[in-house]
N, C-alpha and C positions, 0 to 999 in steps of 0.2 A: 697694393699697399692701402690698409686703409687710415683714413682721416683721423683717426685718433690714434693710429703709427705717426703720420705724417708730423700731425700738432707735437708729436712729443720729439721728434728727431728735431721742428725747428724752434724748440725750445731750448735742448740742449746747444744747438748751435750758439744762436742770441746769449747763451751762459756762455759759454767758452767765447763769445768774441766779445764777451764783457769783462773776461779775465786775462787778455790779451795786453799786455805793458808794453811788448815789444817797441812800441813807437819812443815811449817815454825812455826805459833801459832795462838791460840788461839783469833777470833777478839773478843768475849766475855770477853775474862780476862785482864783486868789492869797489867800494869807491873810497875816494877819501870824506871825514867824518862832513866837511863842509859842501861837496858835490852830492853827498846823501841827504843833506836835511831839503838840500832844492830839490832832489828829486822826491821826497818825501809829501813836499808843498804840492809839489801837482797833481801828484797821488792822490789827495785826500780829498775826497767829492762831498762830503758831509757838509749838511746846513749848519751847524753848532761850531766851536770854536775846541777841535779837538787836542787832546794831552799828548805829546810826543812821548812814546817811552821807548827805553835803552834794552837790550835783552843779550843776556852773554851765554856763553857755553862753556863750562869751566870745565877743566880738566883735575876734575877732585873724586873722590871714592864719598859719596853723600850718606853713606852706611858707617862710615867713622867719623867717629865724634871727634879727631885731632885731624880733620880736613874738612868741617865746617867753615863756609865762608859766613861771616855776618860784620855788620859795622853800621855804619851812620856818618854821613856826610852833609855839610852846608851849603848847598848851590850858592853861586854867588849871586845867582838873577831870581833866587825865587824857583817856584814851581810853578804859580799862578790859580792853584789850588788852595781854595778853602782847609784847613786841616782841623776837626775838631778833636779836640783834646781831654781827656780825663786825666787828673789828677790825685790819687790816693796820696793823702799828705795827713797831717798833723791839726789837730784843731788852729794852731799860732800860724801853720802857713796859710789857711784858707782862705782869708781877705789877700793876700798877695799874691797868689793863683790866679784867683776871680780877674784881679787886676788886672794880671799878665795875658790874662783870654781866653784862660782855661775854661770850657764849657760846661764840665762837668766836674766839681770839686768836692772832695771828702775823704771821710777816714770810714769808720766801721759802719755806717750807717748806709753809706752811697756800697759799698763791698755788700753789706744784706740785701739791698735794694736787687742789684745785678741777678745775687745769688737767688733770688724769690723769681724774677720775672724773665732771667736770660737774655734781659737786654743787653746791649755792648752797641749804641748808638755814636761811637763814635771810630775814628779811626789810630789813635796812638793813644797808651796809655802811658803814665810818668809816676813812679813812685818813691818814696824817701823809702833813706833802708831800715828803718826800724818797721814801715809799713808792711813789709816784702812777707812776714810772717803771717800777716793776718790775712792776705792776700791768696794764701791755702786753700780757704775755702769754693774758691771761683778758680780756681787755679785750672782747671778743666773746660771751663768754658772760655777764658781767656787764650789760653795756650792752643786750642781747635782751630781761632779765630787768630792767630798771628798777633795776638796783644796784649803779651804777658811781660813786663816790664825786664828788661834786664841791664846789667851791667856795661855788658859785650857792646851794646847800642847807645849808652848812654839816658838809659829809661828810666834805671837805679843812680838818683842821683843826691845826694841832703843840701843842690841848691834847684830846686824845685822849679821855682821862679825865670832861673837862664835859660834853663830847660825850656820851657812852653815861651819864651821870646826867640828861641832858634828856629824850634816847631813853627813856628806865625813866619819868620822869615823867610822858609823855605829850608828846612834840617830834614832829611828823609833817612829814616832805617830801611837796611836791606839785610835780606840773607837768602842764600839759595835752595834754593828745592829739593824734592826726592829725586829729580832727572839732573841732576849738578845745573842748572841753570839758577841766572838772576833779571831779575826785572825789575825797574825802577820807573817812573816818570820823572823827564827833566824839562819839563814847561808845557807852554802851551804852543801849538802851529800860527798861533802870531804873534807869537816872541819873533824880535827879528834875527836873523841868520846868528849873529856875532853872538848872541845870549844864547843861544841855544848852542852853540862851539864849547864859551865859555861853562855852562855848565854843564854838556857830556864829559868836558875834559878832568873835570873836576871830580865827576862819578868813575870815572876812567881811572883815574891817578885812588882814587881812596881807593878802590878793589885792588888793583898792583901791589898797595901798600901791606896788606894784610894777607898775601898770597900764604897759606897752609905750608912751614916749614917740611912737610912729609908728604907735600903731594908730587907727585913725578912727574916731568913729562913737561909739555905743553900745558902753561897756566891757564890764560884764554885763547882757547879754541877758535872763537868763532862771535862776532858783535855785528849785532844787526839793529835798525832803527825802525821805527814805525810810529804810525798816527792810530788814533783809535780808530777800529774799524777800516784798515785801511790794508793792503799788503805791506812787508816786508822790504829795506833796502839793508842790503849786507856793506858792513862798514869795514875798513883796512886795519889791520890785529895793529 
């Protein structure tokens, strides 16, 4: 065997007994949501202060438009995330936007901006509904990027204002994907135990809530937790 077989077999080795949990637990067996966030904690080797996030498997046909999951919920602990915010409002809302912490506030002028340079620097858009028209033109490059305001979430709203102080608290939009999954972030890995309970459960209960009157079967599949850059702990349906 030569030496550059050799170097490569105990590389892969050192890979495979770096992805080796077994000691911590089991990636086969479900826990319950509060024995997953501990075992989550140990999990996580990262120098930074990583984002715990929630990931479901829904049992929806993602090709019909009447088994769409989407909605918007308020953690009660926050995210612990920064959210910045755009605002498409009204010339009379834009001092009480700003107020509220909106990053990014305007009407036709910040919509040309977008549409000239393709930027979308921020992460949630919020728009009044007489905006929702003019909004057409970037309609494309919002909707590619998951930040096209709507109703379903609470993004089309004519109180602007409550909107971006839910946002700032910790309000998260979701909806699921072309593989029927959903992802959310609900805090951060040192949030302690009880917050981080508190607000899966809360993300838990708003999906239940909106389950697709037409979808068959088994709603959620399947809910697993994780840290950034970390593996997977599977949580009890």
């Amino acid at each position: 065997m030569t030496k550059k077989v050799e170097k490569t077999n105990e590389k892969k080795e050192i890979k495979k007994a770096k992805k080796d949990y077994s000691a911590i637990y089991n990636q086969m067996t479900p826990y319950s949501v509060e024995e997953a966030i501990t075992i989550v904690k140990k999990l996580s080797k990262v120098k930074f202060d990583p984002s715990v996030e929630v990931h479901i498997r829904l049992g929806i046909n993602p090709k019909k438009s009447d088994q769409l999951v989407r909605g918007a919920v308020s953690l009660p602990n926050g995210t612990g995330k920064t959210v910045r915010v755009a605002a498409f409002v009204s010339p009379d809302s834009e001092t009480a936007c700003k107020a509220a912490g909106a990053e990014f506030v305007g009407g036709d002028e910040l919509i040309a901006e977008i549409k000239k340079t393709g930027k979308t620097e921020f992460e949630v858009a919020i728009a009044e509904p007489l905006m929702m028209r003019n909004l057409a033109v970037i309609a494309k490059i919002l909707g590619t990027r998951g930040l096209m305001p709507s109703p379903k979430n609470d993004t089309v709203t004519p109180n602007p204002v409550k909107s971006i102080e839910e946002l700032k608290k910790g309000k998260v939009s979701f909806k699921n994907d072309d593989t029927s999954n959903l992802h959310a972030v609900i805090g951060k890995l040192s949030f302690d135990d009880k917050k981080l309970v508190e607000n899966y459960q809360a993300f838990i209960d708003a999906v239940r809530k909106i389950k697709p009157a037409t979808a068959k079967g088994s709603y959620i599949k399947g809910i697993s937790l994780c840290a950034s850059m970390s593996p997977s702990v599977k949580v009890i349906i």
